[in-house]
C-alpha positions in Angstrom: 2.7 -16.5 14.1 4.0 -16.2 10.7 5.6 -12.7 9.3 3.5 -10.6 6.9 4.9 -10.5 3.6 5.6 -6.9 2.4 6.4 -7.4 -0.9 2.9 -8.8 -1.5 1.4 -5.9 0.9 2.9 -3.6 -1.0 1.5 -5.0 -4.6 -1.9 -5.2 -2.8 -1.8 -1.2 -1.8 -0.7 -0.5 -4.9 -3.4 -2.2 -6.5 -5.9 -0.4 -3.9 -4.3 3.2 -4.5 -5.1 2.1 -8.8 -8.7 1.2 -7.8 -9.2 4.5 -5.7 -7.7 6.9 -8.3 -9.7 5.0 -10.8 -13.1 5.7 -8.8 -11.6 9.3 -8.0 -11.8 10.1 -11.9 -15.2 8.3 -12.6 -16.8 9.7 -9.8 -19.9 11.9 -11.2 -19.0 14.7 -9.5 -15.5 14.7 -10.4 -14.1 17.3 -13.6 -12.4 16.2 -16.9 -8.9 16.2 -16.5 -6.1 15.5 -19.2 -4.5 12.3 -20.4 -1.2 13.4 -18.5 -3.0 14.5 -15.2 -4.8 11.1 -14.8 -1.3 9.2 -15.3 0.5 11.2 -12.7 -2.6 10.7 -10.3 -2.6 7.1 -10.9 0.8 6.4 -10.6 0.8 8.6 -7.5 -2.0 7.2 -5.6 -0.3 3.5 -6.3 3.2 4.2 -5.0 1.8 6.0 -2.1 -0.7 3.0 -1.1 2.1 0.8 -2.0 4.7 2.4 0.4 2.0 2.7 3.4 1.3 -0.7 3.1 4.7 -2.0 2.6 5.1 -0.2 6.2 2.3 -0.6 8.3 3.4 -4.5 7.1 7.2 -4.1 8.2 6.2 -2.2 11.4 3.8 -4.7 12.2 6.6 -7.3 11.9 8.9 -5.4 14.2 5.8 -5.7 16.5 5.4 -8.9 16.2 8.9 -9.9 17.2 9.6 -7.8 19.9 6.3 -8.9 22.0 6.8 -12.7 21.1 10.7 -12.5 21.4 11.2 -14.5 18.4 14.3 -13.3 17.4 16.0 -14.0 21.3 15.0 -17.7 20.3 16.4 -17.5 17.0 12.9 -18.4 14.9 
């Protein structure tokens, strides 16, 4: 079983944490907010879905090799 890459898991949260702060602001029921406010929420929400996928990706890595042994056997 191949190794998940995180560097791609981590673009791929940040691009989900974009679209969820994106639907967060366009969402009817949401209130106007300033030019500066939507940045911070935007750039925000990315790194934060960036960084939990990133891990969940290196943990499930660690996982990986332990239960298969892969690193006793030098794969």
């Amino acid at each position: 079983m191949r190794p998940w890459n995180t560097i791609r898991a981590m673009a791929y949260g940040g691009a989900l944490g974009l679209c969820a702060a994106v639907v967060k602001f366009f969402a009817p029921w949401s209130d106007a907010v300033s030019g500066a406010a939507m940045a911070k929420e935007l750039i925000g929400a990315s790194l934060a879905f960036a960084l939990l996928c990133g891990l969940v990706a290196a943990l499930r890595n660690v996982i990986q090799r332990r239960l298969t042994g892969s690193e006793l056997r030098g794969e």
